[in-house]
N, C-alpha and C positions, 0 to 999 in steps of 0.2 A: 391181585387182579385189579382191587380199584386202585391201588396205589397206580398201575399201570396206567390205566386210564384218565388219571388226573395229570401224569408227567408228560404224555404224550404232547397234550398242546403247548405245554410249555419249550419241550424241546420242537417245538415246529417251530415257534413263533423265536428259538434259540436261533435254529440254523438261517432260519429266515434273515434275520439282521447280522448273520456272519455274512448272508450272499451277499446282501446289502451292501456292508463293509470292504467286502472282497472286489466290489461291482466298482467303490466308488476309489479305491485303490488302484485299480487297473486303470479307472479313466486317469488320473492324478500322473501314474506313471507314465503310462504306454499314448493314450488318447491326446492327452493336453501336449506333450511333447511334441506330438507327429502336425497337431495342429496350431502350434504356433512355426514350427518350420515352415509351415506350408502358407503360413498368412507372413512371414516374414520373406519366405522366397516371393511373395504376390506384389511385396512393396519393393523388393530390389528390383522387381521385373518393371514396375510403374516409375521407378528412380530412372532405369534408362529408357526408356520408354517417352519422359517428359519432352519439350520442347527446350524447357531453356538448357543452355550449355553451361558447362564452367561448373565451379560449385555453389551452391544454391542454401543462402540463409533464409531458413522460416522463423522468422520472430513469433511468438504468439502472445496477442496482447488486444482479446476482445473487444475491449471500451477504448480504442486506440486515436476517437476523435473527445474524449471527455475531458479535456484540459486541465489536469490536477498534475500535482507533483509526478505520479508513476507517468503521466503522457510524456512530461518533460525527458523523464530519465530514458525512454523508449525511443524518441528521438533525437538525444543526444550520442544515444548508443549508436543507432542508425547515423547519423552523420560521421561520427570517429569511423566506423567501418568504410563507408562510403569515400573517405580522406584516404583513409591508408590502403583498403583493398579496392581501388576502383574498378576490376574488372567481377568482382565478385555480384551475384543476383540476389538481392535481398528479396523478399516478403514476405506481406504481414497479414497475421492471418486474425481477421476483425470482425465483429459481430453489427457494426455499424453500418446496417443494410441501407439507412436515408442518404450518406453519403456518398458520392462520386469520389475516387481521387484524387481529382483538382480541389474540391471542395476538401479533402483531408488535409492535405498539404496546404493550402492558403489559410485556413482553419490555424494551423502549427504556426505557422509564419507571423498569423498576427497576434498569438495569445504567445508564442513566447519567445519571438524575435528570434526567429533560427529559417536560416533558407536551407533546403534541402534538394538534391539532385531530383528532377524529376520519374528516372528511372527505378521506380520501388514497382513492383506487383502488390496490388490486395485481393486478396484472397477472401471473400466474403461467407461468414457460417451464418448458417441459418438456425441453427439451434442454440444460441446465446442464453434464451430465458431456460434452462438449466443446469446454468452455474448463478441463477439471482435468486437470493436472499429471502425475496417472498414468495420464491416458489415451493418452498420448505418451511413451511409454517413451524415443525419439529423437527429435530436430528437436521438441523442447517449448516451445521460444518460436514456432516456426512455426503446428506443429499447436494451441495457444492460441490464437493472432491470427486465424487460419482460421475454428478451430471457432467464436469471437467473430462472426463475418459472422454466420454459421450460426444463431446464437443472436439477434443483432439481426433478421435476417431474420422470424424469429418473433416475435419482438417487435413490429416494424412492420406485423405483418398482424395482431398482433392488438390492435394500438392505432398511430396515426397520430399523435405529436402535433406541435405547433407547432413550440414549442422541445425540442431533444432534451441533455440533460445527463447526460455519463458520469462516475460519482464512482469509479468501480474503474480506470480507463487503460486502458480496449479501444481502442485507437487506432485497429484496422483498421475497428470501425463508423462512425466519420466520415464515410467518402463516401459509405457506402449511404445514413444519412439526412442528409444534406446532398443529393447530386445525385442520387437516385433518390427516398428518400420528401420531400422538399424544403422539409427542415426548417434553420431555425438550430441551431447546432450549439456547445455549449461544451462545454468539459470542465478536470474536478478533479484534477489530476494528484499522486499521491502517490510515485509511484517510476517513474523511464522501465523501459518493460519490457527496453530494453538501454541502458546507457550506456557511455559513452568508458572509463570504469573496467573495466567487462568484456570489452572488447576489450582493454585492457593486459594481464590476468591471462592471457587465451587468447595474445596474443602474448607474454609472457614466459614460459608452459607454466607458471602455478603453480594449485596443486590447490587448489579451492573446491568451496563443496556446489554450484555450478552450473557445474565445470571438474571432471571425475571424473578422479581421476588418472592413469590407465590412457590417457585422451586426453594428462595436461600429459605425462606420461613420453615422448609417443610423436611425435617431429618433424611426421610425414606424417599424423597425422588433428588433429595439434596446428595445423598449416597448413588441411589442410579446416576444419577448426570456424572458424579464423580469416576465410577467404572465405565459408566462411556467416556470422557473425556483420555481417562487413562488407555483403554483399547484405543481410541484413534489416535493418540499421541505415536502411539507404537506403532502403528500402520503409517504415519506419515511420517517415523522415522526411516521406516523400511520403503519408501516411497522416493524419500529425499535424497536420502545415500545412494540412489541412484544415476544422478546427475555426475557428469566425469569434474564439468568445472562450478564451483559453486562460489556468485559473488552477494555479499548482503552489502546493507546500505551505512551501520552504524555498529558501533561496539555493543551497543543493545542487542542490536537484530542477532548479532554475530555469537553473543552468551550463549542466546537461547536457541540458535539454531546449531550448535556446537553438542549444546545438551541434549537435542532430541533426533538429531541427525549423526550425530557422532563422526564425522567427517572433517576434524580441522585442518589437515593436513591441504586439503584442497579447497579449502571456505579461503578468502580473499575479499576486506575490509575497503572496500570502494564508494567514498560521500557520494551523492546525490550531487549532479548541477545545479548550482545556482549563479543566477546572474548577476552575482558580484560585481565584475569589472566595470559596468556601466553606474550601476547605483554605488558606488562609492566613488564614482566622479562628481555625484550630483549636488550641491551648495546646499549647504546645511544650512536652513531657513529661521532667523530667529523669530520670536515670541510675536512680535509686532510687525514683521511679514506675513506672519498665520492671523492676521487682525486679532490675538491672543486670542482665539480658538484653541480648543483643546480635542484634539479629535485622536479618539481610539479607536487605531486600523485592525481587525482580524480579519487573515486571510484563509479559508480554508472551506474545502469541497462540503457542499450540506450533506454530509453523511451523520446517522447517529451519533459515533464515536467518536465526530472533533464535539458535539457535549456543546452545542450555542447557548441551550437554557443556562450552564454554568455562565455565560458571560453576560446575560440578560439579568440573574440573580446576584453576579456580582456586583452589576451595577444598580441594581435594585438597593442593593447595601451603603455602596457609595453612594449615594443621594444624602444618607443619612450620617454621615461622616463628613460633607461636606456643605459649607455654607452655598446660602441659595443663589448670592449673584454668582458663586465658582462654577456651581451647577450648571446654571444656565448655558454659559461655555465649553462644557463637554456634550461631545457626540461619537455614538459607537456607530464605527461603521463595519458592517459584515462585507464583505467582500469574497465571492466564491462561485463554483460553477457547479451549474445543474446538469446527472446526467438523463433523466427523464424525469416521469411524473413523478414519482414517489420524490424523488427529493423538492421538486415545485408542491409537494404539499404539506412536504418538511418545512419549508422556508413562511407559508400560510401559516403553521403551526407558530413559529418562532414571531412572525407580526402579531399574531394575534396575543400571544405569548405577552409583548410589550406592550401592548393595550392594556392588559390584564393586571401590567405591573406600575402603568400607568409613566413607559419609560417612550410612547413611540414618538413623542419629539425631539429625545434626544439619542433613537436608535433609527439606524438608515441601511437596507437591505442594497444591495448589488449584486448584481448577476451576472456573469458569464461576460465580465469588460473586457476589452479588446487588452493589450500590454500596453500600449500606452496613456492609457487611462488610471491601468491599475499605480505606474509610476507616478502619473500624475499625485494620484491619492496617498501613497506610501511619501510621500515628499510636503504635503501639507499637515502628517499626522504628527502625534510628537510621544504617541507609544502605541506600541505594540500588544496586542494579545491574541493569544494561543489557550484552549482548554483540555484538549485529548488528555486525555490518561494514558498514558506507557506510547506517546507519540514514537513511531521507529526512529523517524528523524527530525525532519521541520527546515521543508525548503522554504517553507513562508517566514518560519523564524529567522534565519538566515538574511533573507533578501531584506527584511525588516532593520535588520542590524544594519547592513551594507548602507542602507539609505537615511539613516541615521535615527532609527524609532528608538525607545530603547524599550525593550521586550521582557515583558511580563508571562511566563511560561507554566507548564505541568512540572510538578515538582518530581516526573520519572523520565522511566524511559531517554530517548534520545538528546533531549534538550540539557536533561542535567549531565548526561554519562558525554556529551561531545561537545555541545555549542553553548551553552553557558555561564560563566563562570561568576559565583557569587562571597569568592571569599576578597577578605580587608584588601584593600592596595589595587586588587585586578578586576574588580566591577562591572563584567559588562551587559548584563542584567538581570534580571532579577525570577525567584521562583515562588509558587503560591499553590496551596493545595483545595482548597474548598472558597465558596464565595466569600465567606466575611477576608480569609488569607488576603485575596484578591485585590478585595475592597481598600484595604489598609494600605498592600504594598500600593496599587493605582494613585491613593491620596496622596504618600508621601512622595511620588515623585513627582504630583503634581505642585507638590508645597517645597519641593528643594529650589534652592538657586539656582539660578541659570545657572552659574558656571562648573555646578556639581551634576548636572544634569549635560552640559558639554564636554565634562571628561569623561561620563559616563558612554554617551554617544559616540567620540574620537575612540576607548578603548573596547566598543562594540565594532566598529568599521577595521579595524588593525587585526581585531582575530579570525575575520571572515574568508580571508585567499587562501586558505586552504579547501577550500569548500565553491573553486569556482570550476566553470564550463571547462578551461584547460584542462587542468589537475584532471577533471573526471573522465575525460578522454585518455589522455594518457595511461592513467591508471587503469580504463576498461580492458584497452588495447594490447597494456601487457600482461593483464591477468586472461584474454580468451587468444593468444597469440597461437598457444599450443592447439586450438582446433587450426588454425590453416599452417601449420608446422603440417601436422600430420598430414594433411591434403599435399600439401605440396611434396611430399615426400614419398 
């Protein structure tokens, strides 16, 4: 009898978490099914429904006015379409609420010398700050991919379109409009939002700007981060596999989105634009045209991950490698664009930074220069530097070569796997992994001969047309052809 009375609650508290189970079974089956039909049939209904005609491209590509390499690739993408399909309706769907249209377009026109049809639609979101970075103090790959839904969700109610194209990597919006607004689905992919490399760092506990050291120090959250990293890896394999067409940017990108997407059959290796053709017109300036200045151009967006303190500590090092009238003659110039506050305070951080190292007369900050200013400066520099770690690609490396720098890089990633070449005979520039590397290779090619330092430059300019505005149209064109095959068909 007391045995009876002891079993009782347990078997209550049994059947209880069978209903449970049973409850959340039926929704899973019966419930979820009935109600994505029913939010799928609501966007076919808004698809014909819209005003514009014809078939209708939605680009999504939030920070669509922040002028960095992904804006390039966004509207070179857009202008190839606009070439070959003219009757086709783009729009882009942007978080860039300060901006007019005019203002976006004249914006593009003068940072990267591209004229563009003025018939684009913008589509303006309003919930931007939940795919940013500081809005997730913890779990910031999660709460991004999340806040992404959130943000596509807005997006497709307030435009429907045919074909749906992500040039920023939101991978989590794939299945909303792929199986709910029931759209074709491609996308541009410029860096996995996690790869096989990131999980190395978390499992060997080494301290990156996206492993804070305080986790690699610590076994037990150094193991959590690693089963989360591992869980979201899987979910944005099953995320990405969703895209019908999938283009990356480099033989890097391409590994690792092979790896965790498992998709090659339909992945398609398409470089990034750069603007080759004009910088490798431009007269290669000798020593005594640059009044024998020595000026070191980096070009790249003040984000954490291009890593400027590395190039402030490398030149911290070189001071001390090199004699003081040599010194005198070099100057680092940063060159890059801000997309709001937090990077204007990144930038505070980096001057103050050179104060600190007691480098700030021979380091010089710019921001956000028009295209012809930045040629300007690419044309009186006489090297190049780049610091990113596992950079995807490197349209600044690139454009750098074209105009005769000769390029000091990350010894990963895209620069070594595509644009670089550092073996005897084919030299066209050079690689370095920490500051002193840096420091050394900077000296010696401030100490080479001119003329060793001109063959270096002539076989940096030769390997670059692969890698121009043409090539990447072409190539966009025939890798997304099969969405308006099927349209037209």
């Amino acid at each position: 009898m007391i045995f009876y009375f002891l079993m009782t609650p347990i078997i209550l508290f049994v059947n209880m978490l069978l209903l449970i189970a049973l409850c959340k079974i039926f929704c899973i089956l019966v419930l979820l099914p009935i109600l994505l039909i029913k939010w799928r049939k609501f966007y076919s209904k808004k698809r014909e429904e819209r005003q514009q005609t014809g078939t209708v491209v939605g680009i999504f590509h939030p920070y669509c006015n922040a002028g960095g390499g992904g804006e390039r690739v966004l509207w070179a993408a857009v202008h190839a379409i606009q070439t070959k399909y003219p009757d086709i309706h783009i729009a882009i769907y942007t978080g860039d609420l300060d901006a007019d249209p005019e203002k976006i377009l004249s914006q593009t026109e003068k940072t990267f010398n591209m004229k563009l049809q003025p018939n684009i639609e913008f589509v303006y979101l309003h919930g931007r700050k939940w795919v940013e970075a500081s809005t997730y103090p913890y779990f910031t790959l999660l709460g991004q991919s999340l806040g992404s839904v959130y943000l596509g969700i807005e997006a497709l109610n307030n435009l429907t379109p045919d074909i749906y194209i992500d040039t920023m990597g939101y991978a989590f919006t794939y299945p909303l409009f792929k199986y709910i607004g029931g759209c074709l689905v491609g996308s541009y992919t410029h860096y996995p939002t996690i790869s096989t490399d990131m999980l190395k760092y978390v499992y060997r506990r080494i301290a990156a700007y996206n492993n804070r050291r305080i986790i690699a120090r610590n076994p037990l959250l150094s193991g959590g981060k690693f089963l989360y990293y591992k869980l979201f890896a899987y979910l944005y394999g099953l995320v990405g596999s969703c895209a019908d067409i999938v283009i990356v940017n480099s033989s890097w990108t391409e590994e690792h989105i092979n790896t965790i997407w498992k998709c090659p059959l339909k992945t398609h290796r398409v470089y990034p634009p750069c603007s080759v053709e004009h910088l490798i017109g431009l007269p290669l300036l000798s020593d005594e045209e640059k009044n024998k200045c020595i000026r070191i151009i980096a070009i790249a967006q003040f984000r954490p991950e291009k890593n400027h303190p590395l190039m402030l500590r490398a030149m911290f090092e070189l001071r001390s490698i090199l004699k003081e009238e040599v010194w005198e003659k070099v100057k680092l110039v940063c060159i890059g664009s801000c997309r709001d506050a937090e990077d204007e305070r990144r930038v505070k951080d980096m001057q103050d930074l050179a104060k600190h190292l007691a480098l700030d007369k021979n380091v010089e900050f710019k921001l956000n220069v028009p295209y012809s200013e930045l040629v300007s400066e690419i044309q009186k520099g006489t090297i190049g530097l780049h610091t990113m770690w596992n950079e995807h690609f490197g349209i600044g490396i690139v454009e750098c070569m074209a105009a005769g720098l000769i390029m000091v890089a990350h010894s990963s990633g895209g620069p070594r796997a595509d644009i670089i070449e550092t073996r005897m005979g084919s030299v066209n520039g050079f690689l370095a992994e920490d500051e002193m590397e840096y420091a050394k290779v900077i000296a010696s090619i401030i100490q080479m001969p001119p003329k060793v330092r001109n063959a270096i430059r002539i076989a940096a300019r030769s390997s670059v047309n692969r890698f121009s505005c043409e090539i990447f149209e072409k190539e966009f064109l025939r890798a997304i052809e099969p969405f308006f095959r099927s349209k037209q068909e």
